[in-house]
N, C-alpha and C positions, 0 to 999 in steps of 0.2 A: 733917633728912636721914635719919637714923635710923629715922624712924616712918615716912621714904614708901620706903625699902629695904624694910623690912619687911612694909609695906602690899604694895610689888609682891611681896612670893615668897608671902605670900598668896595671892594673885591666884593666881598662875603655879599653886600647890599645885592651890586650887582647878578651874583650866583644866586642868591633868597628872590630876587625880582624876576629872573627867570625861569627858574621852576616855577614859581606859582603863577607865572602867563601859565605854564604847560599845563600847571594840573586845573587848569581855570577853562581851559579850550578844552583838557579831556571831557572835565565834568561836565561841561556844556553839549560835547559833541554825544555823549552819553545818552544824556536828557533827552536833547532835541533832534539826535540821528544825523546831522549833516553829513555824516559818511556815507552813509547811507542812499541819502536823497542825491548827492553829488556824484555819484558812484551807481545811482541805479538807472532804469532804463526810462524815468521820465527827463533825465536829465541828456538821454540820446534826442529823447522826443523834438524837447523845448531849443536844443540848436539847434536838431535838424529841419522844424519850420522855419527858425530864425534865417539859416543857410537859404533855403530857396528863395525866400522872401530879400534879404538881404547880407549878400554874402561878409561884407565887410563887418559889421555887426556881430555875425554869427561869429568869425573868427576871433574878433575882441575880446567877446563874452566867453571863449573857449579858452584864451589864453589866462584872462583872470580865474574861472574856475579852478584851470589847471595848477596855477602857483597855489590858490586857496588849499584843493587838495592833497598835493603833494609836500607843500609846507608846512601848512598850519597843522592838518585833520593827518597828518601822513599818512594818507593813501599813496599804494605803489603807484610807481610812476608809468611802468607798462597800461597798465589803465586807461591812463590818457593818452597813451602813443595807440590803444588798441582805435579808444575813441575817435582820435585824430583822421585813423585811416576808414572807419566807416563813413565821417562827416565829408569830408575833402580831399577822401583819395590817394593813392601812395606819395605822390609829389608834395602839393601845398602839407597836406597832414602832416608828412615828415617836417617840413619847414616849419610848421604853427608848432609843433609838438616839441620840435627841439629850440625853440625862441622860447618857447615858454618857461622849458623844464631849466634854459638856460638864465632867465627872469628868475625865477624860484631860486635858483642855487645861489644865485650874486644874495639876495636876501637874507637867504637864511648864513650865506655864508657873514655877510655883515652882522647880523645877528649874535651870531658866535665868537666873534674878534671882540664885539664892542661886551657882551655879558660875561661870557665864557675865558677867554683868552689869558687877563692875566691871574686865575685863580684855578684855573684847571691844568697849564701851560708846566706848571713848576712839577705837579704831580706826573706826570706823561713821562717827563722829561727822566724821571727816575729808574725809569724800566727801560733798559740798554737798547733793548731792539724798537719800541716806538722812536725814542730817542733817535736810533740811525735812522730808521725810515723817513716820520714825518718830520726831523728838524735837523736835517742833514745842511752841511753849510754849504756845500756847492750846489744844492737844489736839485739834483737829479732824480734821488729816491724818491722827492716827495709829487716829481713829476711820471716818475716810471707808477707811483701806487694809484695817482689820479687818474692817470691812463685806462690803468685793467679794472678801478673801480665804475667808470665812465664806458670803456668800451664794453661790459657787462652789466648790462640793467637790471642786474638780478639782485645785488648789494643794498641795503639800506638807500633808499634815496636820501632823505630826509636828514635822515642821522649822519649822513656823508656830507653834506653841506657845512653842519652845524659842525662839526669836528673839524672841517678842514678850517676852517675862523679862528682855530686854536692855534693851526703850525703859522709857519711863518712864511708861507706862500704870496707872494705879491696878489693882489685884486686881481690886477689888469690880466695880470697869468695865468689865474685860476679860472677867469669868468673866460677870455677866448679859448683855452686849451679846456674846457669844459664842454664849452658850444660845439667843435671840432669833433672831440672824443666822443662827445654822443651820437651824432649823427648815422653811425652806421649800423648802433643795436636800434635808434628808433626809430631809420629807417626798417631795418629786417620786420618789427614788430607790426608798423603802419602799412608796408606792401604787404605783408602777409594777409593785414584785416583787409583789407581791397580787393585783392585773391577771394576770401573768401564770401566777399558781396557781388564782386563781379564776375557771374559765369563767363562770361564768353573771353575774359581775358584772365581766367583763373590760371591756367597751366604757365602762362606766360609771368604772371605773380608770383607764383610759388618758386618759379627758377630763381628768378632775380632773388628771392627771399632763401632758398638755401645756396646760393654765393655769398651774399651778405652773411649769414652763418658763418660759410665757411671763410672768411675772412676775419670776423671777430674772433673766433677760434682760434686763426693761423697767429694772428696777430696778439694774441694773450699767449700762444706757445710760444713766437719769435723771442720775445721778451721777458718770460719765462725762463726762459735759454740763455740768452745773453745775460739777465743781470743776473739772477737768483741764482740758477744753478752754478754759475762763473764764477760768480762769487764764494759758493760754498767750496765750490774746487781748491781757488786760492786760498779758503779761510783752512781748508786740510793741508793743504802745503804748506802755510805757514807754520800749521802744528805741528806737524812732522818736524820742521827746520828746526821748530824749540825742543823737539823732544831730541833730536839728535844733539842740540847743543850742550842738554843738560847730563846728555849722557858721556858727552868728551869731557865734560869738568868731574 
């Protein structure tokens, strides 16, 4: 009784020391604007001398921005796949942009395992369907939900990090099938921004940019298909099978 008193104010610690980083970085970011400043167009400026002057630099300072804002300040993450692709172009862009957002998520996802995990894990676990999704024991769900949440950069960035710290996802899994699953919405989002800085190779941008479309798309229905709807299929057949049973007895 002793050891799980004090397991729970643990907990509790760890959850009170958490929220109040957040409401500490809101109030801050409030005050002083960092979303703002990180997010607006002098901060295009200030890479973009860095970049011609010294490229390696510039890209450094973009990565760290990038985790800054998408973690800490949660700015969307498109943001910085749009900024990627004006600074450095559909190629390296995509590569800086998804190194980066892939940096950010291993973080926040740490984050959430070591504050979050065992005092919000128990509440989750109460409500049937999170329960099958993110704490499924053969790992599949909670790899099928990373996927569509990753292959779609439209989701909580931020908030998707710190929640998945909660399931029971291995590190090493989440951080390479992260980096992977990103790469094709922030490539679409990085050529697109290139497209539209470079005339002369713009029509040539925008193709490549709606395949990439149409691939996240195909690929959020492929699997859409296969598990969800399959699954709902079997989950009516099975009702049927109990409603027939119960009507032979």
């Amino acid at each position: 009784m002793k050891e799980s008193k004090k397991h729970n104010k643990k907990n509790i610690k760890k959850l009170a020391s958490f929220t109040g980083i957040i409401l500490a970085v809101l109030v801050c970011n409030h005050v002083f604007g960092w979303s703002a400043y990180l997010s607006g167009k002098g901060t295009l400026k200030f890479l973009g001398r860095m970049a011609e002057e010294h490229m390696a630099a510039a890209i450094g300072a973009y990565m760290v921005i990038t985790v800054i804002g998408c973690v800490v300040l949660t700015l969307p993450g498109v943001t910085f796949a749009i900024l990627a692709g004006l600074l450095f172009g559909p190629v390296l862009g995509t590569a800086c942009c998804t190194v980066a957002a892939t940096l950010g998520a291993m973080a926040a996802f740490l984050t959430g395992r070591f504050f979050l995990k065992d005092s919000i894990k128990p509440v989750v676990m109460k409500n049937k369907y999170l329960k099958k999704w993110l704490f499924d024991e053969t790992g599949k769900n909670e790899l099928f939900v990373l996927m569509i949440t990753r292959l779609v950069p439209l989701f909580p960035y931020n908030l998707q990090n710190f929640a998945y710290g909660v399931t029971d996802i291995p590190f090493g899994t989440y951080s390479i099938c992260s980096f992977f699953f990103m790469l094709p919405g922030t490539a679409m989002y990085t050529v697109g921004t290139a497209g539209l800085a470079d005339k002369e190779n713009r029509v040539f941008y925008f193709i490549i940019t709606a395949v990439l479309a149409a691939v996240v798309i195909g690929f959020g229905m492929f699997f859409k298909k296969k598990y969800v709807l399959q699954e709902t299929e079997e989950r009516l057949e099975e009702n049927g099978r109990n409603v027939q049973d119960e009507g032979q007895r």
